[in-house]
C-alpha positions as CSV (number, residue, x, y, z in Angstrom):
1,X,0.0,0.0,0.0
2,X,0.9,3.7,-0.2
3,X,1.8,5.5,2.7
4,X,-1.3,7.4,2.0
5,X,-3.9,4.9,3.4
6,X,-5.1,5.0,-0.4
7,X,-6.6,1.6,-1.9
8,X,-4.0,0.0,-4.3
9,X,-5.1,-2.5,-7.4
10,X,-2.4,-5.3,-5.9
11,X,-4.3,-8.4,-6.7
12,X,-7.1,-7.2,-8.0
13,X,-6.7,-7.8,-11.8
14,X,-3.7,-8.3,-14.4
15,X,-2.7,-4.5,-14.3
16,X,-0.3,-5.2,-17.2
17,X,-3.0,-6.4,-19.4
18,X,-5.1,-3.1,-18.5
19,X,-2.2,-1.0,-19.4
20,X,-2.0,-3.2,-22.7
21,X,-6.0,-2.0,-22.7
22,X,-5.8,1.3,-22.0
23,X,-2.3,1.9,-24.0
24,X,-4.3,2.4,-27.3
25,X,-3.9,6.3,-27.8
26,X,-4.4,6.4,-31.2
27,X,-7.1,3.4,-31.4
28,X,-11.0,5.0,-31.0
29,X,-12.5,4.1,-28.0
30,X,-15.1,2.3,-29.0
31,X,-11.9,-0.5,-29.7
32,X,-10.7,0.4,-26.3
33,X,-14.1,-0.5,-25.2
34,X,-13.7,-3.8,-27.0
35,X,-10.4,-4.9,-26.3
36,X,-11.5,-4.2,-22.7
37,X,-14.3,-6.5,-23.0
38,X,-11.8,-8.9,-24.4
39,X,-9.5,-8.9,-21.8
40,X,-11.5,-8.9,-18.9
41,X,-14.4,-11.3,-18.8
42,X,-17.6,-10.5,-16.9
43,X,-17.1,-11.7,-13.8
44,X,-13.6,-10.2,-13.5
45,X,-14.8,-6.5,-15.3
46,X,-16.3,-5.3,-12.1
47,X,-13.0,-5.6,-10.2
48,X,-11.5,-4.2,-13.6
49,X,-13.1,-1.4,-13.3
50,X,-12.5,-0.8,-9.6
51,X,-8.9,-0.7,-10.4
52,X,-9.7,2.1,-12.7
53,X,-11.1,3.7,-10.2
54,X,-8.2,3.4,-8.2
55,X,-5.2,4.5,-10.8
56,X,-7.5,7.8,-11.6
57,X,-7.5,9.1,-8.1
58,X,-3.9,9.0,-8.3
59,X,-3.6,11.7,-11.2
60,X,-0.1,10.4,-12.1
61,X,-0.5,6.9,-12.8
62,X,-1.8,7.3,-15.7
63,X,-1.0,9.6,-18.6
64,X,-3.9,12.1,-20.1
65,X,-5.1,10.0,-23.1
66,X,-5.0,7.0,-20.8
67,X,-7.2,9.1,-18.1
68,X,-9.5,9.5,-21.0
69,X,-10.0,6.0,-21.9
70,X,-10.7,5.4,-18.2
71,X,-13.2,7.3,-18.0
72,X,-15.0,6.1,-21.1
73,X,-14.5,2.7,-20.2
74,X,-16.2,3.6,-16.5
75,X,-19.1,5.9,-18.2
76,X,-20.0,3.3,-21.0
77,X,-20.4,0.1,-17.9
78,X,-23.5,0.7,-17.5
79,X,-26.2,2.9,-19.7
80,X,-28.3,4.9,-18.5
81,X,-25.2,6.8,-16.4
82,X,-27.8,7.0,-13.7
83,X,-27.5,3.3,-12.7
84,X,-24.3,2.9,-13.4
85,X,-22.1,2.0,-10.5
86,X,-19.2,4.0,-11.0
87,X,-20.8,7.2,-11.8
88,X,-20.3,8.3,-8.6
89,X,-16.5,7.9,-8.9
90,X,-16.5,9.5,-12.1
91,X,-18.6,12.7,-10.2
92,X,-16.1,13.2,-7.6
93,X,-13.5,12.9,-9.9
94,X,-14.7,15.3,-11.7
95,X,-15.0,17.8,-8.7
96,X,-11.2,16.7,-7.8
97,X,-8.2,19.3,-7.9
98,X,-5.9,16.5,-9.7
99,X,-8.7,16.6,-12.7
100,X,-7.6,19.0,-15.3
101,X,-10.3,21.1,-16.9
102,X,-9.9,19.3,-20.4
103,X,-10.8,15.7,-18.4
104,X,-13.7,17.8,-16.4
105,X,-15.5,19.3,-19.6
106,X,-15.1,15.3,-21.1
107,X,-16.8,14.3,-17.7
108,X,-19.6,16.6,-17.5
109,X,-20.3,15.5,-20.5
110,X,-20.1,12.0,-19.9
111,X,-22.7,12.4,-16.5
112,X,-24.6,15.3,-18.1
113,X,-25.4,15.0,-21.7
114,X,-29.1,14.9,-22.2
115,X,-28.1,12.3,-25.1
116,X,-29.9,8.6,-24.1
117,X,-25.9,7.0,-24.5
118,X,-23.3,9.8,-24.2
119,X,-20.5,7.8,-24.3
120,X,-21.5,6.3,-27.7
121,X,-21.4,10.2,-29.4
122,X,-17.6,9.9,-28.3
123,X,-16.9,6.4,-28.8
124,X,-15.4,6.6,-32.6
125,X,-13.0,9.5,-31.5
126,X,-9.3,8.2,-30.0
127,X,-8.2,9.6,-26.9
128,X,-5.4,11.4,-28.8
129,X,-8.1,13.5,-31.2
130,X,-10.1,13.9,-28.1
131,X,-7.4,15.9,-26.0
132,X,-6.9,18.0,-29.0
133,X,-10.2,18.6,-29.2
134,X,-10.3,19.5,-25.3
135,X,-7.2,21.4,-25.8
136,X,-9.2,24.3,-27.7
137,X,-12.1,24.2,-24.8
């Protein structure tokens, strides 16, 4: 553990394989999304996802576009967001002073779009053309 009292993803899941995952920068994430689904079967995607949880409140374990994939991955679990299980992460993420305002414009409208699957209007965009895009926000 960290000498922070923070949860850590030891033994949780294959971390290297979700780096393999999550490594895809120039991939859209919709095949993020995929090769996520491919990796981690059902029963062992819930704790997948809780070790995403766990690298993004540590703001430097994972790189921007990596960041960005997380989140998707996390917001597309479950549709409608509302039911989703790791909204709530995703919300006080957002509200977090390690969230830069690129990732917190790409949350609010992950949580907020009025759109019945927002994560579906970004899922053919790479993480890469995404932070460009933020970049101009």
């Amino acid at each position: 553990g960290s000498g922070l009292g923070l949860p850590t993803t030891e033994g949780l899941v294959d971390t290297g394989r979700l780096a393999w995952v999550l490594s895809a920068r120039e991939q859209p994430l919709e095949a993020t999304a995929r090769a996520f689904a491919d990796a981690f079967a059902p029963p062992e995607r819930f704790r997948a996802n809780c070790a995403l949880c766990i690298m993004l409140q540590r703001p430097d374990t994972l790189p921007p576009d990596q960041r960005l994939a997380a989140f998707f991955l996390l917001a597309s679990d479950t549709n409608p967001i509302r039911v989703n299980p790791f909204a709530v992460v995703l919300l006080d993420l957002m509200y977090s002073l390690g969230c830069s305002n690129g990732e917190k414009h790409f949350l609010l409208h992950l949580l907020t779009s009025s759109a019945p699957n927002p994560a579906a209007q970004v899922a053919r965009r790479s993480p890469n053309e995404l932070l460009a895009g933020l970049a101009t926000q």
